[in-house]
C-alpha positions as CSV (number, residue, x, y, z in Angstrom):
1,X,-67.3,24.1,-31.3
2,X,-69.9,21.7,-30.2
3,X,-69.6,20.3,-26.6
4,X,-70.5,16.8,-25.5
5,X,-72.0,16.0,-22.4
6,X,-72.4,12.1,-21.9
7,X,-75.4,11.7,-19.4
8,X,-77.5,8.9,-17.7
9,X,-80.8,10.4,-18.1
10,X,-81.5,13.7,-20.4
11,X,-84.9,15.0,-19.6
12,X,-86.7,17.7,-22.0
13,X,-88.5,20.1,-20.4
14,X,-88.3,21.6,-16.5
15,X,-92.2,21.7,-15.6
16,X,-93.2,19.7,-12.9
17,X,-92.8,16.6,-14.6
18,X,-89.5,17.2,-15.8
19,X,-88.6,18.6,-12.1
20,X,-89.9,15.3,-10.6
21,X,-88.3,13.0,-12.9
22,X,-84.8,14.5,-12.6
23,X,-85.3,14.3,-8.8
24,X,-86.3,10.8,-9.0
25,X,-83.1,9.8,-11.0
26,X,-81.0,12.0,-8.9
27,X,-82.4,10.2,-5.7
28,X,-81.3,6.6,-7.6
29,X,-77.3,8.1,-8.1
30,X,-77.8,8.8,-11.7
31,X,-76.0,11.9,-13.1
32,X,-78.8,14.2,-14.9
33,X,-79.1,16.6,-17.6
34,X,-82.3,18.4,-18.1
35,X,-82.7,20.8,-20.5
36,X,-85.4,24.0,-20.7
37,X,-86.1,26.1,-23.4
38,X,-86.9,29.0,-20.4
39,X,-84.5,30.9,-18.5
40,X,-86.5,29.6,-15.3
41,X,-88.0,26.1,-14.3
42,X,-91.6,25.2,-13.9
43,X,-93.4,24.7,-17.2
44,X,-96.8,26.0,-17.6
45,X,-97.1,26.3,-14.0
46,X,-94.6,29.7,-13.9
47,X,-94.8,30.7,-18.0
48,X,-98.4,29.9,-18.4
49,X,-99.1,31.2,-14.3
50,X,-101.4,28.4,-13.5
51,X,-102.5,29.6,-10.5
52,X,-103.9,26.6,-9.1
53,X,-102.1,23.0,-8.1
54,X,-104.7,20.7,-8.6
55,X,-104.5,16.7,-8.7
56,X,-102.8,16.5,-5.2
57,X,-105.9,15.7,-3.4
58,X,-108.6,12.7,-3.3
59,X,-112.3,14.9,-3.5
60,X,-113.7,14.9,-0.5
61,X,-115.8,17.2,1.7
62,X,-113.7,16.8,4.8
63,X,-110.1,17.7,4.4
64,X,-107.9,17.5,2.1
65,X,-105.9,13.8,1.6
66,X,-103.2,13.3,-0.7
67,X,-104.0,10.8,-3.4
68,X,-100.1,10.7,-4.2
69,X,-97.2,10.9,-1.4
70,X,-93.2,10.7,-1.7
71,X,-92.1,13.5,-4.2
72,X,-95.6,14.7,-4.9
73,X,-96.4,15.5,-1.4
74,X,-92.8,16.6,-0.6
75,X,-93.5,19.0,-3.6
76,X,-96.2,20.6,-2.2
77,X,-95.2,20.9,1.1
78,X,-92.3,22.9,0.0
79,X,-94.3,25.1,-2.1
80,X,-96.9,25.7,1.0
81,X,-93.8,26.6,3.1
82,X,-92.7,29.3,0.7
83,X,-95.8,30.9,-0.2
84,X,-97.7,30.7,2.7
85,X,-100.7,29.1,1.3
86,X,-102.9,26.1,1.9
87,X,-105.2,23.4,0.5
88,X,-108.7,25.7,-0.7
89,X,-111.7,23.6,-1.1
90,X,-113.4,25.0,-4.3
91,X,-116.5,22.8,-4.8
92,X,-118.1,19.7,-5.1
93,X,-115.6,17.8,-2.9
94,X,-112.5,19.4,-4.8
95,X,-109.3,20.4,-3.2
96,X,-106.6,22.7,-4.8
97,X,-103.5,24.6,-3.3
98,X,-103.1,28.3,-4.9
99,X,-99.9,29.3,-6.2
100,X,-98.2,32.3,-7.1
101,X,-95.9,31.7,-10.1
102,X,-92.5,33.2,-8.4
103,X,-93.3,30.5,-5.2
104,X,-93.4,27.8,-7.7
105,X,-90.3,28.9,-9.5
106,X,-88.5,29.2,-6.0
107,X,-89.9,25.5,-5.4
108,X,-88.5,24.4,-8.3
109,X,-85.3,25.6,-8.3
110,X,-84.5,24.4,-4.2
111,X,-85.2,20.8,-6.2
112,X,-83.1,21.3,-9.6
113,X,-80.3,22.4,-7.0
114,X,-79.9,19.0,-5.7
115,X,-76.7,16.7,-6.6
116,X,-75.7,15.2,-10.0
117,X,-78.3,17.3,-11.7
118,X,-77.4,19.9,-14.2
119,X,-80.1,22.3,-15.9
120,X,-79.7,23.8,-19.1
121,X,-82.1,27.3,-19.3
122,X,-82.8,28.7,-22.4
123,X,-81.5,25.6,-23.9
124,X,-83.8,24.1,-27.4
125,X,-84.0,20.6,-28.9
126,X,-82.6,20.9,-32.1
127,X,-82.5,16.9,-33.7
128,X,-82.8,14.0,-32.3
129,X,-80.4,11.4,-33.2
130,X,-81.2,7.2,-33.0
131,X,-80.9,3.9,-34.2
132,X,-83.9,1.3,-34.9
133,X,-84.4,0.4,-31.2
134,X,-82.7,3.5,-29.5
135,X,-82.0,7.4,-29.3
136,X,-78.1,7.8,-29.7
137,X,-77.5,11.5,-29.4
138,X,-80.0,14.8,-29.2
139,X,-78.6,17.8,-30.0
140,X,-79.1,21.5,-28.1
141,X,-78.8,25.0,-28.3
142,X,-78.0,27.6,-26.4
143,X,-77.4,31.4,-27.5
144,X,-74.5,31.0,-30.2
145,X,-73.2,27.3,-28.0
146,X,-74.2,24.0,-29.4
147,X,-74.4,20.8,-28.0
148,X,-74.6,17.2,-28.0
149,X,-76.0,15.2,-25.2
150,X,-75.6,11.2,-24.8
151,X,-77.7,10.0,-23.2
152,X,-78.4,6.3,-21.6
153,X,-82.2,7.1,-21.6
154,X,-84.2,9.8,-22.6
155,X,-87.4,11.5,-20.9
156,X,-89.6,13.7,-23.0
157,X,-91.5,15.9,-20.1
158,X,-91.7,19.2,-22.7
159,X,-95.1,18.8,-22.8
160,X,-95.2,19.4,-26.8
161,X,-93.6,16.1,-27.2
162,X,-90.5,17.4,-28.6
163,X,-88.3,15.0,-28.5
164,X,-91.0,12.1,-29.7
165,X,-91.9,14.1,-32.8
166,X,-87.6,14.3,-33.5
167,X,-88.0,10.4,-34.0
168,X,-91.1,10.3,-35.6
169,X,-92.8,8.5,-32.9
170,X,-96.4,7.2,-33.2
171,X,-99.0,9.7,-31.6
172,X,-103.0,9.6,-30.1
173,X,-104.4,13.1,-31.7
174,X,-108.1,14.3,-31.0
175,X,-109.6,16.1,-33.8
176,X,-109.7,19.3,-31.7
177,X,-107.9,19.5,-28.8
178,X,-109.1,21.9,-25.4
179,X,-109.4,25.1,-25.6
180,X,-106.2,27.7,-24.3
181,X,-106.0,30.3,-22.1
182,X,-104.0,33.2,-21.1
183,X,-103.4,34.7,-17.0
184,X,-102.3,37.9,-16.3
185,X,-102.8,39.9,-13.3
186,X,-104.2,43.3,-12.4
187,X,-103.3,45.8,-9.9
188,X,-105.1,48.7,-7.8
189,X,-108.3,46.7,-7.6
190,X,-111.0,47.8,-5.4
191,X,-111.6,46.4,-1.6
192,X,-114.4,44.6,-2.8
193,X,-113.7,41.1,-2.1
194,X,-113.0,38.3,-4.4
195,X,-116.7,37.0,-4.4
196,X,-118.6,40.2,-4.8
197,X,-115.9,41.1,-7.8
198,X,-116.7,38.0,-9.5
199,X,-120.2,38.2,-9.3
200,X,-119.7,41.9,-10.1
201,X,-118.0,40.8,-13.7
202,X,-120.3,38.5,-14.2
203,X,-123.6,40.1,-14.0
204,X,-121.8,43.2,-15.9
205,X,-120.6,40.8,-19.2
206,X,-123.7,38.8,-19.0
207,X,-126.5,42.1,-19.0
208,X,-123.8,43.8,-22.5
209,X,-123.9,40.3,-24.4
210,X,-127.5,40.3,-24.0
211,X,-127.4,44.2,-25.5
212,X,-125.0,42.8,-28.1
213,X,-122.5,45.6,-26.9
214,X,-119.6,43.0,-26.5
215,X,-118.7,39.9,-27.8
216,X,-120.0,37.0,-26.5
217,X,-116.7,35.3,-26.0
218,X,-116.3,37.7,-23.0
219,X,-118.3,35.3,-20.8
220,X,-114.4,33.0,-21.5
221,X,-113.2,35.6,-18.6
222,X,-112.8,34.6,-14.8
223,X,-110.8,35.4,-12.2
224,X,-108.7,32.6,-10.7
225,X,-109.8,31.4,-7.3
226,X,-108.1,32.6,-4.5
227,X,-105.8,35.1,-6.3
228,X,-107.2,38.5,-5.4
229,X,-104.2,39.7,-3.1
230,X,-102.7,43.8,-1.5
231,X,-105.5,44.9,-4.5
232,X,-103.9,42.6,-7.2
233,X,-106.0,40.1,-8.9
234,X,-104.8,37.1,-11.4
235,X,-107.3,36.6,-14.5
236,X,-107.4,33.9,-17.4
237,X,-109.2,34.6,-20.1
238,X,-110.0,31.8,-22.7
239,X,-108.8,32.1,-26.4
240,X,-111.7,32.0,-28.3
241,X,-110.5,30.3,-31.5
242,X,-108.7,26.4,-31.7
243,X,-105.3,26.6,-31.5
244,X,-104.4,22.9,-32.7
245,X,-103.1,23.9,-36.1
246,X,-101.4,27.3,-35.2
247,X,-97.6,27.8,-34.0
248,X,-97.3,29.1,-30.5
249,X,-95.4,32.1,-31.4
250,X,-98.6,33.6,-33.2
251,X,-101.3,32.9,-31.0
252,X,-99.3,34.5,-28.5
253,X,-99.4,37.6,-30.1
254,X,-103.5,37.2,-31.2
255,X,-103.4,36.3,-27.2
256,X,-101.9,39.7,-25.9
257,X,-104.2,41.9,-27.8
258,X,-106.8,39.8,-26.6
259,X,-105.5,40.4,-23.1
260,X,-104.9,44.0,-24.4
261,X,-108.9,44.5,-25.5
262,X,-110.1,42.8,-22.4
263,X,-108.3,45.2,-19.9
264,X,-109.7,48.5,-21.5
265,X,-113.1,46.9,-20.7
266,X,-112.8,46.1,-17.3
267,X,-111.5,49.6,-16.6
268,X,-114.4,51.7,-18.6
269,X,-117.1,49.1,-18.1
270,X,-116.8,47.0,-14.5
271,X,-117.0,48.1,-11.0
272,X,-114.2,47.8,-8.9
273,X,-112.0,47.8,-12.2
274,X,-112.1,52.0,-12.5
275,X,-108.4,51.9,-11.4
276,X,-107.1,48.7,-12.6
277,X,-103.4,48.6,-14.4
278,X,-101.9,45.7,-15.9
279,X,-99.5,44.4,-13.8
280,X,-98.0,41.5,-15.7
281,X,-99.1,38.8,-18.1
282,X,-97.6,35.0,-18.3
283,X,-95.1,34.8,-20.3
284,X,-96.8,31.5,-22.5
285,X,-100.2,31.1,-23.5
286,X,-101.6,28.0,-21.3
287,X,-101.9,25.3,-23.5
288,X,-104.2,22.5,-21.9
289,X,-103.5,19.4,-24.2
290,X,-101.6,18.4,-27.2
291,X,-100.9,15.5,-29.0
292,X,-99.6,12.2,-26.7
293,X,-97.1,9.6,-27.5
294,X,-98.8,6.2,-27.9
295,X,-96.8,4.1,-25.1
296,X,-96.8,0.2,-24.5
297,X,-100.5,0.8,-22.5
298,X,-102.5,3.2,-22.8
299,X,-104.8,5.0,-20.0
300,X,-108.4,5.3,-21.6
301,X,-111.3,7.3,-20.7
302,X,-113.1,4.2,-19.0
303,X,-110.0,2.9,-17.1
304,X,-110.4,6.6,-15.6
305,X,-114.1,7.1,-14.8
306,X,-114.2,3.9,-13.3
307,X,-111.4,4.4,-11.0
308,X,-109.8,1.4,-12.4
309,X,-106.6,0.3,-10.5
310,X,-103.4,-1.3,-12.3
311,X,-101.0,-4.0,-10.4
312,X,-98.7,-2.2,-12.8
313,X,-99.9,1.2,-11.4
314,X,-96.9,4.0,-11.1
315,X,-99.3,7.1,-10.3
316,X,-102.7,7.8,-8.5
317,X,-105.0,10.1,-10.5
318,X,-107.6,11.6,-8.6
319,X,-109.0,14.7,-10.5
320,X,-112.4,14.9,-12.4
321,X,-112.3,15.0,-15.8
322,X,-112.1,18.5,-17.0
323,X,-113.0,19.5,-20.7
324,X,-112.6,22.9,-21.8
325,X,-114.2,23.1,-25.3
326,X,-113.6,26.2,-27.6
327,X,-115.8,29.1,-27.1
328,X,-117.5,27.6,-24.1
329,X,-117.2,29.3,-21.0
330,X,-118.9,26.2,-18.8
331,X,-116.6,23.2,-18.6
332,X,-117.5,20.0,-18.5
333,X,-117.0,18.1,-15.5
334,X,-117.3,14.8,-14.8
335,X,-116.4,13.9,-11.0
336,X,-114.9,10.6,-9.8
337,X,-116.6,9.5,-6.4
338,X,-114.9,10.8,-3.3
339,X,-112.0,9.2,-1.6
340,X,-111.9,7.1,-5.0
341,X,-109.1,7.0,-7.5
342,X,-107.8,5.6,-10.5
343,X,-104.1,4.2,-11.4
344,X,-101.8,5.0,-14.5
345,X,-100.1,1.8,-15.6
346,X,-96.1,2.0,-16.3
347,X,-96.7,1.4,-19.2
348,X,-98.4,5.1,-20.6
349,X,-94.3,6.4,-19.6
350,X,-92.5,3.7,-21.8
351,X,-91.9,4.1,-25.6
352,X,-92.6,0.6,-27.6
353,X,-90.3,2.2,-30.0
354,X,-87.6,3.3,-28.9
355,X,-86.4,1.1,-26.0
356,X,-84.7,4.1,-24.3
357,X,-87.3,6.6,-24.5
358,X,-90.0,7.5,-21.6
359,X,-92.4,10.2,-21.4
360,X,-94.3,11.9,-18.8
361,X,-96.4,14.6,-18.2
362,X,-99.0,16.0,-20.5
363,X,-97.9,13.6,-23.3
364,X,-98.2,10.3,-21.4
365,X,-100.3,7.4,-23.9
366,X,-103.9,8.2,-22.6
367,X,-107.3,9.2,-24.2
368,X,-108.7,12.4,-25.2
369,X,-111.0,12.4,-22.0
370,X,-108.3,10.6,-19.8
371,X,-105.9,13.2,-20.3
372,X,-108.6,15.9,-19.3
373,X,-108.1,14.1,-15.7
374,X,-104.3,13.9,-15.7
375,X,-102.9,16.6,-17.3
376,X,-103.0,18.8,-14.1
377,X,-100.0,19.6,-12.3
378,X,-100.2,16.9,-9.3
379,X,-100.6,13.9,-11.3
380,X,-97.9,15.3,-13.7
381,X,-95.5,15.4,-10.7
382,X,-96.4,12.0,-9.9
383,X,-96.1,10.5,-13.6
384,X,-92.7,12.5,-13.7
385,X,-91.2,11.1,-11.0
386,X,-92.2,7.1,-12.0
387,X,-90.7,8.1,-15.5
388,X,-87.5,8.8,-13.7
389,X,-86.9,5.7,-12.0
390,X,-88.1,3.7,-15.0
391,X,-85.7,5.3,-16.9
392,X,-82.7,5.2,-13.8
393,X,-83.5,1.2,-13.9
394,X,-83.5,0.9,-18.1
395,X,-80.0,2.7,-17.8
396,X,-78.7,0.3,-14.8
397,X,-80.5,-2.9,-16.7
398,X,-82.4,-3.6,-13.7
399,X,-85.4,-5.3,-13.8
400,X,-88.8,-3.1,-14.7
401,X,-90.9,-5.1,-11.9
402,X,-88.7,-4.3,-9.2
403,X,-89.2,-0.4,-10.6
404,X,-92.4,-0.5,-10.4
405,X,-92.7,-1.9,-6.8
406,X,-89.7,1.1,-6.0
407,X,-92.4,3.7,-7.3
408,X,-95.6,1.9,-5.2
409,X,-92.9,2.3,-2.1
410,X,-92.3,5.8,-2.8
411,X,-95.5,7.3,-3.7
412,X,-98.4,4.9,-3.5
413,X,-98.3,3.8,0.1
414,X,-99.4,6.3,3.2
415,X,-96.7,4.5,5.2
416,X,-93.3,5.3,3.3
């Protein structure tokens, strides 16, 4: 039998856009449904392990600043409360707060708890129903139940623009999109410390690709900043093949016995690895763009490297654009200047299509380089939270102007 569930706002997707935008809405006394294909919240940021919060800071070489306050900051202040950590300042100005993926999943969950939200795990987007000018009905799974959700407006935060491709929406593709990667961690490392075991891996890959006794894609491994923890240490290792045209579920598996392959190295081949044991890999491989719904604006590369600011502004984007091409280990960084920023206009979250349909996220309406900049994890909290109250106003036909100066209130202006 197929249950109904009438809503105010249906959200897909529980990462930290989705998280942000059901707050938002919740905050504004709308009753929420969110639904995630996981049995636990937090996107990429807990299946992928992401290791690293970025986008929360302006660069600078002093201190860490927020660039985004209200829910974003809140965010992170809860997260730093549960895991202990602070703001690292990695290089070249840039600021980042480490996270384990079980602190961001406890984060998560404190805010999915609050009132007149309910959150669907393991829950899929089957169909999407709608008219000319609006989406009517989308319809769920779960297990063996089935269910259909109305909605009085819609957020797409699942990052793979699920419910946009169910209505055929209009899309902004690149003809190859950033290269993936896969985290998993390692236990019984050595007491060397996190420097002298990434030089240590380094020199080692570098001196066997030269003596063509690995692969040169090796040189794709790291260790994440920060992680190396009680002699455990998190790793990403990039896929070394495009993954636009492939399903998920199979470059997971050519992932694993990448991950697989990679881990017998390190144990015969580099010091302070002798001992090592897997000790878990992410559940997802991380993904790093995709293709974007084409919105009523559109952020371009330009409006981002010359910190160009929007009166229509709903979110401050302050990290560098960061391109990961296939097969290349050195990413390609292009910095903003410090204590400088750029603004997303409203309307990147907005459908021109379907009047009831906002995105948010790694699908906002933005350009191949743009999205390099504001696809990390801060600015998605901060574009998930404006598409909540511009949906919480659509659905109590209240005027989009007075939404967008609720959003500057809550998380544009130091003095809130």
């Amino acid at each position: 039998m197929e249950q109904i569930i009438k809503t105010d706002i249906f959200i897909a997707g529980a990462g930290p856009a989705g998280i942000a935008a059901a707050v938002a809405a919740s905050e504004l006394g709308m009753s929420v449904c969110i639904a995630e294909k996981n049995s636990f919240p937090g996107g990429r940021a807990t299946a992928s392990a992401v290791g690293t919060v970025c986008g929360l800071y302006l660069r600078s070489q002093r201190s860490p600043q927020y660039v985004l306050h209200g829910f974003p900051k809140l965010f992170a202040e809860r997260l730093m409360k549960i895991s202990g950590k602070s703001p690292v300042l990695f290089s070249e100005g840039l600021w980042f707060l480490p996270s384990h993926p079980a602190d961001f999943e406890k984060t998560a969950r404190a805010f999915l708890s609050g009132n007149g939200i309910t959150t669907l795990y393991e829950t899929c987007v089957e169909r999407v129903e709608s008219s000319s000018k609006r989406i009517t009905a989308v319809y769920c799974s779960r297990g063996n139940e089935n269910m259909k959700i109305v909605p009085e407006c819609v957020i797409d935060c699942s990052g793979e623009g699920i419910i946009c491709t169910s209505v055929n929406h209009n899309f902004i593709s690149d003809e190859e999109y950033q290269a993936a990667a896969i985290v998993f961690s390692l236990k019984n490392i050595s007491d060397a410390d996190e420097f002298q075991l990434s030089y240590l891996l380094l020199k080692k890959i570098t001196l066997l690709i030269e003596e063509s006794k690995v692969p040169e894609y090796y040189n794709l491994l790291g260790i994440i900043p920060h992680s190396l923890s009680n002699k455990s240490v998190q790793m990403k290792m990039g896929l070394p093949w495009k993954t636009g045209g492939e399903d998920l579920a199979s470059v997971d598996v050519k992932a694993r016995v990448l991950v697989s392959e990679i881990c017998n190295f390190l144990k015969l081949s580099v010091p302070g690895f002798e001992h090592s044991e897997m000790e878990w890999i992410a559940g997802e491989v991380g993904v790093r763009t995709g293709i974007r719904a084409r919105g009523k604006d559109t952020l371009t590369d330009e409006d981002v490297l010359s910190c160009k600011k929007r009166v229509d502004g709903i979110c401050n984007g302050a990290w560098p654009v960061e391109y990961w091409r296939t097969g290349n280990k050195r990413v390609e960084m292009t910095f903003l200047p410090e204590n400088d920023f750029y603004s997303i206009p409203a309307g990147c979250l907005e459908s021109g299509e379907k009047e009831n349909l906002f995105f948010a996220g790694k699908i906002i309406s933005a350009g191949e380089k743009a999205i390099a900049s504001a696809r990390v994890i801060g600015t998605c909290l901060g574009t998930g939270y404006a598409a909540g109250v511009l949906a919480s106003f659509k659905a109590s036909a209240k005027e989009r102007n007075i939404a967008i100066e609720y959003i500057k209130k809550k998380c544009l202006k130091r003095n809130e």
